[in-house]
Each structure stands twice: as structure tokens, then as C-alpha cells.
N, CA, C and O of each residue as an XYZ file, in Angstrom:
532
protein
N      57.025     83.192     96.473
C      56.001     83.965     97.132
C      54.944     84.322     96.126
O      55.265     84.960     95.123
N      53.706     83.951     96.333
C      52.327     84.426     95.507
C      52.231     86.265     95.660
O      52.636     87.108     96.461
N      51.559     86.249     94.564
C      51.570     87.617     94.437
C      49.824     87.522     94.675
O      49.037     86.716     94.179
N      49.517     88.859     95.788
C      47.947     88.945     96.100
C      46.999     89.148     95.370
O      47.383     89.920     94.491
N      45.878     88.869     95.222
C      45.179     89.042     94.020
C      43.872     90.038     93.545
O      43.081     90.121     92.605
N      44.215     90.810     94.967
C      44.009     92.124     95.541
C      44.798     93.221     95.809
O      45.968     92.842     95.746
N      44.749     94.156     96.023
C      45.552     94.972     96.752
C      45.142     95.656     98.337
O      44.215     94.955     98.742
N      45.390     96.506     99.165
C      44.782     96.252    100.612
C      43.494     97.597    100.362
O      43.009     98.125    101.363
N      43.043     98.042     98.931
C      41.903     98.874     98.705
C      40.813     98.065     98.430
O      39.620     98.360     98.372
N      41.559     96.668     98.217
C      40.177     95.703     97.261
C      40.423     95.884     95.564
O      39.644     95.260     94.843
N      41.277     96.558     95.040
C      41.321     96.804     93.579
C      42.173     95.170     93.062
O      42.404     94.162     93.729
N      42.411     95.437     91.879
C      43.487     93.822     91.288
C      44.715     94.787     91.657
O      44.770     95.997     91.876
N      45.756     93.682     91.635
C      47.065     94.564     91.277
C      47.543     95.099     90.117
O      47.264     94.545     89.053
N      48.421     96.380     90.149
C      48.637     96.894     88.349
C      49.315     95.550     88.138
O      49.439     94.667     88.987
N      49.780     95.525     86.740
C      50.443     94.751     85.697
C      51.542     95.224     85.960
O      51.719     96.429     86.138
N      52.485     94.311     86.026
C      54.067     94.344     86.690
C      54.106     94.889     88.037
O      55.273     95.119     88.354
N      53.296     95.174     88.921
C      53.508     95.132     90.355
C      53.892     93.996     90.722
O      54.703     94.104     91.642
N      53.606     92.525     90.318
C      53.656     91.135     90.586
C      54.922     90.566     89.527
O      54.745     90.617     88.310
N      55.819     90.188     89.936
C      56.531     89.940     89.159
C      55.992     88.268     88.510
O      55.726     87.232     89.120
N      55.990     88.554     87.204
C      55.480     86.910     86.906
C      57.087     86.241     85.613
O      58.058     86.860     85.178
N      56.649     84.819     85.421
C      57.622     83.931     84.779
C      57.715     85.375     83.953
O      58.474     86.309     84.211
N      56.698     85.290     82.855
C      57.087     85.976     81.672
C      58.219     86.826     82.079
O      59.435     86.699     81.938
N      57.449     87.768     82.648
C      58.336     88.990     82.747
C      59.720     89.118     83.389
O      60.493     90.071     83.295
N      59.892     87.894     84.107
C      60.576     87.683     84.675
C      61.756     87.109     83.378
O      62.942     87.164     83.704
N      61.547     86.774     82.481
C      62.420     86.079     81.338
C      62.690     87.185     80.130
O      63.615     87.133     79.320
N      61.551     88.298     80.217
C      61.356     89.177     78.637
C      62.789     90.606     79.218
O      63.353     91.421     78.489
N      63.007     90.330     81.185
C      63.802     91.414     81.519
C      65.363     91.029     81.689
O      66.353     91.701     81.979
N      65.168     89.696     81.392
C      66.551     88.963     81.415
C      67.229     89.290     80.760
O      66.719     90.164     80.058
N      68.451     89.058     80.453
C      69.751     89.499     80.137
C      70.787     88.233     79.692
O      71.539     88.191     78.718
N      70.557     87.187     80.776
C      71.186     86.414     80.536
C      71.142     85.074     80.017
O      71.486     84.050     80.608
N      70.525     85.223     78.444
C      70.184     84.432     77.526
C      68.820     83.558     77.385
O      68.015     84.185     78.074
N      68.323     82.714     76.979
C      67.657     82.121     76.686
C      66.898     81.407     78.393
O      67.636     80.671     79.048
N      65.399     81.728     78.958
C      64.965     81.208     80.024
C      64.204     79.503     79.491
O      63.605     79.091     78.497
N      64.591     79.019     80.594
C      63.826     77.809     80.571
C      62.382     77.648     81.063
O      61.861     77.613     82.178
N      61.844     77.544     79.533
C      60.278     77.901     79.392
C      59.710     75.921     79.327
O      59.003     75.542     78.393
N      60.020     75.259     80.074
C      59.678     73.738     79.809
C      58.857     74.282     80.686
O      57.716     74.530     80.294
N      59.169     74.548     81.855
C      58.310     74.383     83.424
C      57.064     75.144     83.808
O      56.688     75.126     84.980
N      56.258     75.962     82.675
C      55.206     76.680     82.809
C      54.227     76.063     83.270
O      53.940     75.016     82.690
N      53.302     76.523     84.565
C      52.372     75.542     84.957
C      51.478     76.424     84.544
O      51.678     77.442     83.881
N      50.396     75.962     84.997
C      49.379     76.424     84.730
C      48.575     77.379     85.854
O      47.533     77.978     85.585
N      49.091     77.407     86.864
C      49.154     78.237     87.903
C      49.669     79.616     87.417
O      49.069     80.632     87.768
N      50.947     79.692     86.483
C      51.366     80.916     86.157
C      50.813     81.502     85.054
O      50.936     82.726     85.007
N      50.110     80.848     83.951
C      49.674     80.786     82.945
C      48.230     81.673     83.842
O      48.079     82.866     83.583
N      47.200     80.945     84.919
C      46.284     81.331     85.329
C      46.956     83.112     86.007
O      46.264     84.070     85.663
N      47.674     83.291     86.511
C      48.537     84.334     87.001
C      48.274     85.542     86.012
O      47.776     86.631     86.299
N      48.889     84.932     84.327
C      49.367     85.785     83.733
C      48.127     86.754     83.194
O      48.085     87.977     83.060
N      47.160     85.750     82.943
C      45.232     86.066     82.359
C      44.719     86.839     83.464
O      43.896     87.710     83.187
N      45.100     86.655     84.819
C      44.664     87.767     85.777
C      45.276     88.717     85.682
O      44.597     89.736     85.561
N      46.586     88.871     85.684
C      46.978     90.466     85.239
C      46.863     91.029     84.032
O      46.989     92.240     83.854
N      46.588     90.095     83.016
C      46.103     90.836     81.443
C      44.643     90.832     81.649
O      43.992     91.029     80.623
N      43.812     90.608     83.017
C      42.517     90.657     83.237
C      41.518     89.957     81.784
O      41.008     90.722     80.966
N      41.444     89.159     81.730
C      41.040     88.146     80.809
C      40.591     86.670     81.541
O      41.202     86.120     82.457
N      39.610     86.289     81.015
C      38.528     85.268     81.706
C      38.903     84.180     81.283
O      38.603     84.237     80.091
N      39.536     82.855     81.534
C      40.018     82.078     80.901
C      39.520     80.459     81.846
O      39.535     80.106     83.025
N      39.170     79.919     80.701
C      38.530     78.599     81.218
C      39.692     77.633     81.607
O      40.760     77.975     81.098
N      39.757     76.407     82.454
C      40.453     75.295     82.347
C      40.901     74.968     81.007
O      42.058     75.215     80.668
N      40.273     74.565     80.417
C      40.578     73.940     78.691
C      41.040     75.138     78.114
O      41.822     74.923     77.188
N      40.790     76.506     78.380
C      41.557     77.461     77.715
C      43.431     77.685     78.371
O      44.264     78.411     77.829
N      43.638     76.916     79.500
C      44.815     77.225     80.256
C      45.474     76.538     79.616
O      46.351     77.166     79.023
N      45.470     75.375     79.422
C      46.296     74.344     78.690
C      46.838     74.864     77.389
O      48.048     74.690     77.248
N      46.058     75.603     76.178
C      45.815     75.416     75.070
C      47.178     77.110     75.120
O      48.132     77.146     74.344
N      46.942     78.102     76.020
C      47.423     79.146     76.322
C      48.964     78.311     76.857
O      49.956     78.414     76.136
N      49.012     77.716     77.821
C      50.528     77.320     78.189
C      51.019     77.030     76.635
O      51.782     77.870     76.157
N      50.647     75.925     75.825
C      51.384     76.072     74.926
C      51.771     76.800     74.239
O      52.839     76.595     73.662
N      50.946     78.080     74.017
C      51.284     79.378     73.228
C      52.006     79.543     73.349
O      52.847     79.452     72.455
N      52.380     80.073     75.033
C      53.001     80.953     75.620
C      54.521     80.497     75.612
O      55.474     81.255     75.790
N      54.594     78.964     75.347
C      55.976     78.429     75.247
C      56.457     78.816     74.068
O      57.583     79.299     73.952
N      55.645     78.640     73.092
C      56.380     78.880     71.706
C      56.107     80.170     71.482
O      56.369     80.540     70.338
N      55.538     81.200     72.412
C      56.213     82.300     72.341
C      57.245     83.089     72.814
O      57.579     84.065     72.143
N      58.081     82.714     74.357
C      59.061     82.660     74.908
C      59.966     81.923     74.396
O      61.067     82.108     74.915
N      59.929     80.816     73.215
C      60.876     79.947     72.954
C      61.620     81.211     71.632
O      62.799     81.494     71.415
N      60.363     81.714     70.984
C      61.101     82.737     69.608
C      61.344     83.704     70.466
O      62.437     83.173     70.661
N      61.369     84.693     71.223
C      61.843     85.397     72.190
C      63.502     85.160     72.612
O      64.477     85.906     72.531
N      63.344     83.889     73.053
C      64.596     83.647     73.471
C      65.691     83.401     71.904
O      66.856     83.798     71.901
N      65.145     82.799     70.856
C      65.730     82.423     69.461
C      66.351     84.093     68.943
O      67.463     84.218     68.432
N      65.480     85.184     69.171
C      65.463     86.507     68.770
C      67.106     86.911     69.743
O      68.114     87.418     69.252
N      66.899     86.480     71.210
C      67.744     87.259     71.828
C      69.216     86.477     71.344
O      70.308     87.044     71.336
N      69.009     85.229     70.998
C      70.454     84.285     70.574
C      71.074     85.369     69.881
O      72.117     85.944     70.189
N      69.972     85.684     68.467
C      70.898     85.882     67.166
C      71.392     87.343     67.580
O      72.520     87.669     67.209
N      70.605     88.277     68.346
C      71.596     89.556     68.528
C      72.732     89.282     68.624
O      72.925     88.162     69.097
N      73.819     89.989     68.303
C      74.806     89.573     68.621
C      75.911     90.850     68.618
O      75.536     91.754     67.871
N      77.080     91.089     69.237
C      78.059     92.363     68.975
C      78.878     92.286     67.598
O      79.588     93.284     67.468
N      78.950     91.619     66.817
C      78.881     91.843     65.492
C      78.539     92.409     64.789
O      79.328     92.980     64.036
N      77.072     92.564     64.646
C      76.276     92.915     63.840
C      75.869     94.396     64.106
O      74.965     94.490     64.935
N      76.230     95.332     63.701
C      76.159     96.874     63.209
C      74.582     96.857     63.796
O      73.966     95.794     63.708
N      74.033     97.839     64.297
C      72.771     98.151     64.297
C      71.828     98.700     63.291
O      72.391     99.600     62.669
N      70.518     98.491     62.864
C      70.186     99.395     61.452
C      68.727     99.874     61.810
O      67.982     99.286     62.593
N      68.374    101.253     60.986
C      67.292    101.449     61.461
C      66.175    101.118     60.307
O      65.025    101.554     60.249
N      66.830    100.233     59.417
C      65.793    100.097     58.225
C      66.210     98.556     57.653
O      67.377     98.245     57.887
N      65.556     97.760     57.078
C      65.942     96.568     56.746
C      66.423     96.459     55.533
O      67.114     95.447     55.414
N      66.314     97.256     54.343
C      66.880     97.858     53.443
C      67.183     98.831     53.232
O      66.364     99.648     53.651
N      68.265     99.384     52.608
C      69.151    100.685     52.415
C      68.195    101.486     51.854
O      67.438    101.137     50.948
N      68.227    102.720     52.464
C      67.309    104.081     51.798
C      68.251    104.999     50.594
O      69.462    105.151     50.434
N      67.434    105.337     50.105
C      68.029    105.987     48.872
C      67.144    107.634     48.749
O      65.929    107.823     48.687
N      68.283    108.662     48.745
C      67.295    109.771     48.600
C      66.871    110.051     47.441
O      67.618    110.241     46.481
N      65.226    110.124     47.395
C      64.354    110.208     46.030
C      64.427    111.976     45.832
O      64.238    112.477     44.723
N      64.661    112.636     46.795
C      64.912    113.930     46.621
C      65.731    114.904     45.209
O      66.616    114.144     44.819
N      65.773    115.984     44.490
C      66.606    116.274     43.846
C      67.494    116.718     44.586
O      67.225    117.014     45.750
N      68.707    116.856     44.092
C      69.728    117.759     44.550
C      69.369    119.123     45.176
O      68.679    119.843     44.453
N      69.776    119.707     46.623
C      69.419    121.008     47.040
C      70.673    121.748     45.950
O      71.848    121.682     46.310
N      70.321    122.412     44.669
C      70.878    123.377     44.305
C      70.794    124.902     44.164
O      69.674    125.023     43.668
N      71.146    125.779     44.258
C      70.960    127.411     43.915
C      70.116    127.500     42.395
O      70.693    127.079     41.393
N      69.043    127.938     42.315
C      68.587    128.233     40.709
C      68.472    129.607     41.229
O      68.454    129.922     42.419
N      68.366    130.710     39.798
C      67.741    131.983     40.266
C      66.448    131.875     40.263
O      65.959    130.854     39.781
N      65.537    132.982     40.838
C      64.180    133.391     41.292
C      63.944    134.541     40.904
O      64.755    135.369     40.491
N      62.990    134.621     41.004
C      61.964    135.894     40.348
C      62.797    137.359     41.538
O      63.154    137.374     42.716
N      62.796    138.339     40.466
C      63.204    139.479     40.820
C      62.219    140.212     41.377
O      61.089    140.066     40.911
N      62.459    141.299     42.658
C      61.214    142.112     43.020
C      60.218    143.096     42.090
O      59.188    143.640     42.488
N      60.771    143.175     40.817
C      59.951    143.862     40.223
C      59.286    142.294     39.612
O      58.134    142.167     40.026
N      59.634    141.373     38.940
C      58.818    140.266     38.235
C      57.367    139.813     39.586
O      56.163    139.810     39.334
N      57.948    139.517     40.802
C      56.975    138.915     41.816
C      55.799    140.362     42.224
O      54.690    140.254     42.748
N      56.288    141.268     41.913
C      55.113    142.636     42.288
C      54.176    142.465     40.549
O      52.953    142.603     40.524
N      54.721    142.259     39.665
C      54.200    142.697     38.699
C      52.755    141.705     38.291
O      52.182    141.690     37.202
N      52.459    141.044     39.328
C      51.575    140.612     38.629
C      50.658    140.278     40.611
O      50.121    139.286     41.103
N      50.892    141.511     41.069
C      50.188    141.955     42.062
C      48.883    142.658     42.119
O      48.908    143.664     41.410
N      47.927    142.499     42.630
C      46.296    143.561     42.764
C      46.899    144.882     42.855
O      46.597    145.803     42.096
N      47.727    144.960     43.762
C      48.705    146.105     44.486
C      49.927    146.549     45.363
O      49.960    146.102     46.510
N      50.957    147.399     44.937
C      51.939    147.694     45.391
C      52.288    148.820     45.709
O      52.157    149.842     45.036
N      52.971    148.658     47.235
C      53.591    149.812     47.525
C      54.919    149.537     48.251
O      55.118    148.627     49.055
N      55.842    150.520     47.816
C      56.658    150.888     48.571
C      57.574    149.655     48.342
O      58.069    149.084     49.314
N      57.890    149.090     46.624
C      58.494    147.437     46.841
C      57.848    146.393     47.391
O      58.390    145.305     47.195
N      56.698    146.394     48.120
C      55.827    145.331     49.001
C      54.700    145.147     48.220
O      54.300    146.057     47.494
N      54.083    143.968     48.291
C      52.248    143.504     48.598
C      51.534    144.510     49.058
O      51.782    144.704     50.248
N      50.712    145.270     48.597
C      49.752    145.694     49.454
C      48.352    145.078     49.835
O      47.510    144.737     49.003
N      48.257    145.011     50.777
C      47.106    143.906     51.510
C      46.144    145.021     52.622
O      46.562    146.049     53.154
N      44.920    144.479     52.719
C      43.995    145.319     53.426
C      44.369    145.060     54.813
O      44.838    144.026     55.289
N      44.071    146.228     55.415
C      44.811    146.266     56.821
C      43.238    145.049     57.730
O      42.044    145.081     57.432
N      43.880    144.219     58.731
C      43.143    143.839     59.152
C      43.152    143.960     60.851
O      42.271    143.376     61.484
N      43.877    144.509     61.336
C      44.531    144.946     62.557
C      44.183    146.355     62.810
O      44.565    147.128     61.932
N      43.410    146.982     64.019
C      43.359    148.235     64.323
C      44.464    148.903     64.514
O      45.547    148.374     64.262
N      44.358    150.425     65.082
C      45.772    151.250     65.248
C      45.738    150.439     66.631
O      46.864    149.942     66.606
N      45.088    149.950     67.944
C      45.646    149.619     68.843
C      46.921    148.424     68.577
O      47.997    148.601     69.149
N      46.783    147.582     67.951
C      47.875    146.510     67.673
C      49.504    146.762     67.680
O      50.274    145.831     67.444
């Protein structure tokens, strides 16, 4: 069944309202699709829903892309495999961090002592807040 090339407002259709080859192979599951049979009908399909202007001599030149890009697609989905551990980095991370250790810190009289002003053990700072606050 063709997918319309309208919708019943007169607009195009969204992207994936129409189910096409591609997508129809990138949602698969069950291994590698047979990408020999791309016509150029679907190829013309696919440039209307990526809304892109594409000549005759550009359809041809695009089917082939599009094979040897569904062909590494499908090569990608081979090698997954349940073996292979999942990773979120392609090489091992190493923390450049120091050690979180305890050092001591400045005492409340050392951190006041080199204050404009103190009161009461605290910073004293100009009030910037009325009494309503």
C-alpha cells in the first residue's frame, strides 16, 4: 500500500507516519534486511519524507548510498552480540582526581582574622535587606 503524499489538510505527511523500506529494516530485530531490492520508487519515497528535491540522476546515485548504508547497519547489528559486556567508553577511564582525604582547615579565629569585620564569631557584612524581610 502507497503511502499519500498529502494528508486530508493538504500538508506532506510527518516522517514515520508512512512506514518506508528504511525504517522498516533500522526497527527490525530480526537480523540483517535484504537491501538488494531498493527501487527507486522508495528511494524517491524516502527524499519526500526527508523533504529534499532530488533529480532522476540524483535517485540512482542515492539508491546506491543507501545500500551501502543499510548494508553497515546490518554488519553493526551482526557483531552485537550476548557475549560481549556492554561499555560506556571505548577505553578504560582512570580517575585523574586526588584522593578525597580529611586535611585540617583553618580555625574560626585564623578565617576571621584576616576579616574587614567581625562579630559575634561571624563575617560582618552590610545589611542589604530591610527590617521587612
Amino acid at each position: 500500500m502507497a503511502c499519500p503524499s498529502r494528508d486530508p489538510t493538504g500538508r506532506p505527511p510527518i516522517a514515520g507516519s508512512c512506514p518506508s523500506r528504511l525504517e522498516d529494516f533500522l526497527s527490525s530485530t530480526e537480523g540483517p534486511a535484504d537491501t538488494s531490492g531498493l527501487t527507486r520508487d522508495e528511494v524517491a519515497h524516502l527524499a519526500r519524507l526527508a523533504r529534499l528535491a532530488v533529480t532522476d540522476d540524483e535517485l540512482d546515485v542515492l539508491a546506491g548510498q543507501l545500500e551501502v548504508i543499510l548494508g553497515a547497519v546490518a554488519s553493526v547489528g551482526e557483531v552485537a552480540a550476548d557475549d560481549i559486556p556492554p561499555m560506556s567508553h571505548a577505553v578504560p577511564l582512570e580517575n585523574v582526581f586526588r584522593a578525597d582525604e580529611r586535611r585540617p582547615g583553618l580555625s574560626q579565629q585564623q578565617a576571621l582574622a584576616g576579616a574587614p569585620a567581625a562579630e559575634d564569631g561571624r563575617f560582618r557584612v552590610p545589611r542589604i535587606l530591610g527590617e521587612e524581610a
